[in-house]
One Martini backbone bead per residue (centre of mass of N, CA, C, O) as a GRO file, in nm:
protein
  115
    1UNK     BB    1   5.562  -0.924  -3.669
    2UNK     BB    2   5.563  -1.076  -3.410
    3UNK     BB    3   5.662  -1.363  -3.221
    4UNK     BB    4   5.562  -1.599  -2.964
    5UNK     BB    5   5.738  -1.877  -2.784
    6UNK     BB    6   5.633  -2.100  -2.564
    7UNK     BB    7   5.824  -2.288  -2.278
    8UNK     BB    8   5.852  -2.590  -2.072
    9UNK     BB    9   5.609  -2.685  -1.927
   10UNK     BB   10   5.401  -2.935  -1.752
   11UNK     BB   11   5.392  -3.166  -1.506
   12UNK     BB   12   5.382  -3.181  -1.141
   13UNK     BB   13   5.393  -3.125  -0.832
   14UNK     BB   14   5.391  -2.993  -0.525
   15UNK     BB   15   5.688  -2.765  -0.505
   16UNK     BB   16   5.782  -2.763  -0.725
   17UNK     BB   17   5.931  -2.686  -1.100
   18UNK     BB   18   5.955  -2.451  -1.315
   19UNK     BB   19   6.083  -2.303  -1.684
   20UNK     BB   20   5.942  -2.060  -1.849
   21UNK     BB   21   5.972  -1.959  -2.193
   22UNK     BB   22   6.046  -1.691  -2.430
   23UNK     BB   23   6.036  -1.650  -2.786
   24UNK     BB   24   6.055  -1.299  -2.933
   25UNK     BB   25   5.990  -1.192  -3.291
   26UNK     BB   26   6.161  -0.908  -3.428
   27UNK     BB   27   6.226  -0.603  -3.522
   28UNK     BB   28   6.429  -0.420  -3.523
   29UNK     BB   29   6.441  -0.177  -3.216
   30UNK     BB   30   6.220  -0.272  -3.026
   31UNK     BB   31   6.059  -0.146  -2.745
   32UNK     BB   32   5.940  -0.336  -2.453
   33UNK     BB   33   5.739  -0.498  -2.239
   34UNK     BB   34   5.726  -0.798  -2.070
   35UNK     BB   35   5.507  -1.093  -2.000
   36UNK     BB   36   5.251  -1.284  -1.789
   37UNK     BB   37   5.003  -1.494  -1.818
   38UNK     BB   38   4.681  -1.662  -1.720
   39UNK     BB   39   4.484  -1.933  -1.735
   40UNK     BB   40   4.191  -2.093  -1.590
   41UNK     BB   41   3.913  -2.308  -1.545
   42UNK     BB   42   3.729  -2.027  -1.455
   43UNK     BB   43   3.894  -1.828  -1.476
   44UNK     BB   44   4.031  -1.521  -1.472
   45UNK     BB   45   4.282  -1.325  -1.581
   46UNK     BB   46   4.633  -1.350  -1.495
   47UNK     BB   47   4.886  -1.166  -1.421
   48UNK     BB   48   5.207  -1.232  -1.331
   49UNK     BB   49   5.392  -1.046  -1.504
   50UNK     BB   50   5.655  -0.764  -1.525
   51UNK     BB   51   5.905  -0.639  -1.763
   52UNK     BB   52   6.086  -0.449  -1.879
   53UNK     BB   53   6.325  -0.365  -2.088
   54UNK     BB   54   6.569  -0.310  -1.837
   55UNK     BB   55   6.492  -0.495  -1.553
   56UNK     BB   56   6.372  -0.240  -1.331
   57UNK     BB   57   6.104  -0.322  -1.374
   58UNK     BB   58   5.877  -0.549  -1.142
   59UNK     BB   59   5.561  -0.686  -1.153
   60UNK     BB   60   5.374  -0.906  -0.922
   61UNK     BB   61   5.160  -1.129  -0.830
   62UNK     BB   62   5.057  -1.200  -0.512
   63UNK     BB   63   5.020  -1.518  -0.603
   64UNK     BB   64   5.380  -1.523  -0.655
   65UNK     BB   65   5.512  -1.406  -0.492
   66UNK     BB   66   5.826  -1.539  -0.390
   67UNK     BB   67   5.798  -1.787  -0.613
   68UNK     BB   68   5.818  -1.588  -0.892
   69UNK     BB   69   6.046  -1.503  -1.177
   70UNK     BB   70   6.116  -1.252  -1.399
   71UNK     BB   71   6.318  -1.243  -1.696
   72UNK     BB   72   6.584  -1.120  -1.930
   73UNK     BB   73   6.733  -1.110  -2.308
   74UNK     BB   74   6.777  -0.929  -2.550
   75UNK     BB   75   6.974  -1.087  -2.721
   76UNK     BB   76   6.771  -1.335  -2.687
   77UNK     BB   77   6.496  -1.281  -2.682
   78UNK     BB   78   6.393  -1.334  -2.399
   79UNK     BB   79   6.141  -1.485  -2.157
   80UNK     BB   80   6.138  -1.596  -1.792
   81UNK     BB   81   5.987  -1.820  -1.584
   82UNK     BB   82   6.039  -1.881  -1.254
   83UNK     BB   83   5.925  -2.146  -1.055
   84UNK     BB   84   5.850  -2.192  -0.711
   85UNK     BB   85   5.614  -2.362  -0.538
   86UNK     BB   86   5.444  -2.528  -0.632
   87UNK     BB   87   5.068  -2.515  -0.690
   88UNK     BB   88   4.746  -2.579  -0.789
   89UNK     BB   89   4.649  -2.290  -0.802
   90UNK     BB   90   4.874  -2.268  -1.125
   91UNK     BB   91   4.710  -2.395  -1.260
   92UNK     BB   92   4.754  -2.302  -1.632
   93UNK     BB   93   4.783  -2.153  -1.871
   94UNK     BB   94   5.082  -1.974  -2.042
   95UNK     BB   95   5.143  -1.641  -2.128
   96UNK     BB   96   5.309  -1.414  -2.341
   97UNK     BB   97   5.322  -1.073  -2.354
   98UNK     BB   98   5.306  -0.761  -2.502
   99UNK     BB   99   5.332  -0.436  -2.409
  100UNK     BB  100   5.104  -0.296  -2.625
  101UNK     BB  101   4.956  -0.107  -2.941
  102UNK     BB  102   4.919  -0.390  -3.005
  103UNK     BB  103   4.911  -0.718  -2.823
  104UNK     BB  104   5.109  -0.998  -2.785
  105UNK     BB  105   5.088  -1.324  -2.817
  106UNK     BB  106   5.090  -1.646  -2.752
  107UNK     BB  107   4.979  -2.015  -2.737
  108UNK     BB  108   5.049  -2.121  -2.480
  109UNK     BB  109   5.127  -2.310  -2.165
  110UNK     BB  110   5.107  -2.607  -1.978
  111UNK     BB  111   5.033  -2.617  -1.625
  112UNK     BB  112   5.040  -2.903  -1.366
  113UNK     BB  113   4.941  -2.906  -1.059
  114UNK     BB  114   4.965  -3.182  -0.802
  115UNK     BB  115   4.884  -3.242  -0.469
   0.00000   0.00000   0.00000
């Protein structure tokens, strides 16, 4: 059984920058890509990126281009998305999540932007 757990969260200015994390705990040998997406209240579910398993192949949503990285560490099994100039409207939970039938995510970080 999977299991995610999302880390980095905080409260920040509009321009700050955060760092969250995602520790992805899996039985050897499982390949897959993982993302992150956001849920922000009252708004619907936005997927925020997704990386491969080899880490060439990203996509991200139009409203974070330039702005948030996502990267993947597979030795230490962990996907880090990189946010600077952060907005107002990127406050949201953030959750990682396996690409994978049947998906799975974790419990959520807090992220609040203050403009």
């Amino acid at each position: 059984q999977v299991q995610l757990v999302e880390s980095g969260g905080g409260s920040v200015q509009a321009g700050e920058s955060l760092r969250l994390s995602c520790a992805v705990s899996d039985r050897p040998g499982r390949v897959y890509d993982l993302g992150w997406y956001r849920r922000a209240p009252g708004k619907e579910r936005e997927v925020v990126a997704i990386i491969s398993w080899t880490g060439d192949r990203i996509i991200y949503a139009d409203s974070v281009k330039g702005r948030f990285t996502v990267s993947r560490d597979n030795t230490k099994k962990t996907v880090t998305l990189q946010m600077n100039r952060l907005e107002g409207e990127d406050t949201a939970i953030y959750y990682c999540f396996t690409v994978t039938q049947p998906g799975a995510w974790g419990p959520g970080i807090q992220v609040t932007v203050s403009s």
